[in-house]
C-alpha positions, 0 to 999 in steps of 0.5 A: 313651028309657030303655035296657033291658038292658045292650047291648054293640055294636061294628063292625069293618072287615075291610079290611086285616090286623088289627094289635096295636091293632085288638087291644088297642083293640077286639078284646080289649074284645069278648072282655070284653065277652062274658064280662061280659053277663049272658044271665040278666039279658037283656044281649047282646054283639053284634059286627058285620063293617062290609062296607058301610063298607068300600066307601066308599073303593077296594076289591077285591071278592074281596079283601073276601070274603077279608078278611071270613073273615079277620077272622071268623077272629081274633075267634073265635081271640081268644076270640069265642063265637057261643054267648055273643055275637052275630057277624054280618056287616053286609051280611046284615042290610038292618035297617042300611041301611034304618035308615040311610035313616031316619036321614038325616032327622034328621042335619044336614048340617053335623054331617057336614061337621064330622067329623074322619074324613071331612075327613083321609080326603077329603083323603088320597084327593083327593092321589091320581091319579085321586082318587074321594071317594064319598058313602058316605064322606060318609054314613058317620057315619049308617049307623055310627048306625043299626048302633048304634042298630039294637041299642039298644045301650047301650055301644060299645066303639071306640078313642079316635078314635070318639068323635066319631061316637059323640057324633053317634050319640047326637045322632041319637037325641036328635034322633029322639026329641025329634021322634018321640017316644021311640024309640031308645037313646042309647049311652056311648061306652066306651074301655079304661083302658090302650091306648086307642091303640097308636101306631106303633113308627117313629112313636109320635106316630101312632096304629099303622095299616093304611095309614098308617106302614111295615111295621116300625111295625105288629105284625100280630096274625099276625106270626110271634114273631121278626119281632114281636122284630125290630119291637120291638127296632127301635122308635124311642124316643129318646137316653135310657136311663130305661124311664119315662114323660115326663110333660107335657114329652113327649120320651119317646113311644116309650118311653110307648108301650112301656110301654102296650103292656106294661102291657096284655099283663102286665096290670100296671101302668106304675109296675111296669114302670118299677120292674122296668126302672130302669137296664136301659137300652133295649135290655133293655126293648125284648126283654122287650116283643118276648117278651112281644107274641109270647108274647101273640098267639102263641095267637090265631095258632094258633087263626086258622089252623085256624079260617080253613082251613074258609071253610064253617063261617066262613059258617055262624057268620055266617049264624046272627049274622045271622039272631038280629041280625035278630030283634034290630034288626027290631022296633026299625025297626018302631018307628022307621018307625011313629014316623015315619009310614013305611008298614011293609013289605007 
């Protein structure tokens, strides 16, 4: 099917505190994305909470509900506006889970054996005592589908690590209407230049995590600016002096993954970087890049903390997401379950 009107659609997980590379990775691409839908032309921004995801794995009801406002919270304090996007949760709109029942009929088995994701978060669970891998993680690549193709979303903007289930989605689709004629939208999976993946600042060969890695190797997005400081200043880079990136012999990891970090907050460029630092050594670089991260997150820290003291006015921000996204994914499952035979609702 040829896509109408550009459509942005993008899902977070509200599981966990949001750390700099959720920020730099997603979140601070949903804020572009905002800014460059064109309401006139009939573009939409559209950015969903991922509860259901988030009840694949272990988890705490209540702590859930709170991780939701919490996560409502930072999008609006990033610079998200319900006026100019739509912001909604996963769970209130069921377009998603009955789309995702559909589309199990045209996703192979095999495809879902194959994705990266499920295999490494299966056998992080299966190392734990008492270790319970439900189907929901198994089935997770479908419902991710069908919170895409729900929109006919034309770009999704995720971190590099998506990719994969971005391709299996638009092999959905494909799939979907090489059989049931053309109905869905095959998405381009759209990854920002620069930060495409922050890594961890204890570990800089692995990307920067919720749960994986120490506390000293993640940067919440609501540290207070001296623990961002003491984070930085404390980063592992390597036995050199040179603020500059290491090339295809690598050896220079951390150091790279400051000078990205960098790049992104002054919106500079890493030969820029590498020219105002030459033969300041590391502990200068490391400070400038501390200052420059708290400076950089302090506004969002600010705003989150008189946005998340009214849970009220967070629901009703949601409430009314939910209800223009229902408008927006309910003819589309019509077309879906009329394409494939399936009664529609009486």
């Amino acid at each position: 099917m040829s896509a109408g009107p550009r459509r942005i659609f993008s899902g977070i997980q509200p599981t966990g505190r949001k750390h700099l590379g959720n920020y730099i990775g997603a979140i601070r691409q949903y804020v572009e994305g905002q800014e460059s839908a064109d309401a006139g032309a009939g573009e939409l921004a559209i950015y969903c909470i991922v509860d259901l995801h988030a009840i694949t794995v272990a988890y705490d009801p209540e702590e859930l509900r709170e991780r939701v406002h919490d996560t409502t919270a930072i999008l609006l304090a990033a610079g998200l506006d319900p006026e100019r996007c739509v912001l909604f949760r996963q769970g209130d709109v069921r377009q998603h889970t009955e789309l995702c029942w559909l589309l199990g009929g045209v996703t192979a088995w095999g495809d879902l054996n194959r994705m990266t994701q499920w295999k490494v978060k299966r056998e992080q669970i299966e190392q734990q005592t008492g270790a319970f891998v439900s189907a929901g993680l198994f089935n997770y690549p479908v419902l991710q589908a069908a919170d895409v193709l729900a929109y006919r979303a034309t770009e999704v903007p995720v971190g590099d690590d998506q990719r994969q289930h971005i391709e299996l989605t638009r092999e959905i689709a494909r799939r979907f209407n090489e059989r049931f004629g053309p109905t869905l939208v095959e998405p381009e999976h759209v990854i920002p230049g620069v930060g495409a993946r922050i890594m961890d600042l204890q570990d800089p060969m692995s990307k920067m995590s919720t749960t994986a890695g120490g506390e000293s190797g993640r940067v919440y997005v609501l540290d207070e600016p001296d623990a961002i400081r003491k984070k930085f200043r404390s980063a592992v880079t390597d036995s050199g002096r040179e603020v500059r990136r290491g090339g295809p012999e690598g050896g220079k990891e951390g150091i790279e993954n400051l000078i990205e970090i960098l790049c992104v907050v002054r919106g500079a460029g890493p030969e820029e970087i590498e020219t105002e630092f030459e033969g300041r050594g590391y502990g200068d670089f490391k400070s400038a890049v501390g200052d420059a991260v708290a400076d950089f997150l302090a506004p969002v820290r600010e705003r989150y903390a008189e946005l998340r003291s009214d849970p009220g006015e967070l629901e009703r921000t949601l409430a009314a997401g939910a209800e223009s996204a229902r408008a927006i994914a309910e003819p589309v499952l019509a077309d879906v379950r009329d394409a494939m035979g399936v009664a529609a609702p009486r």
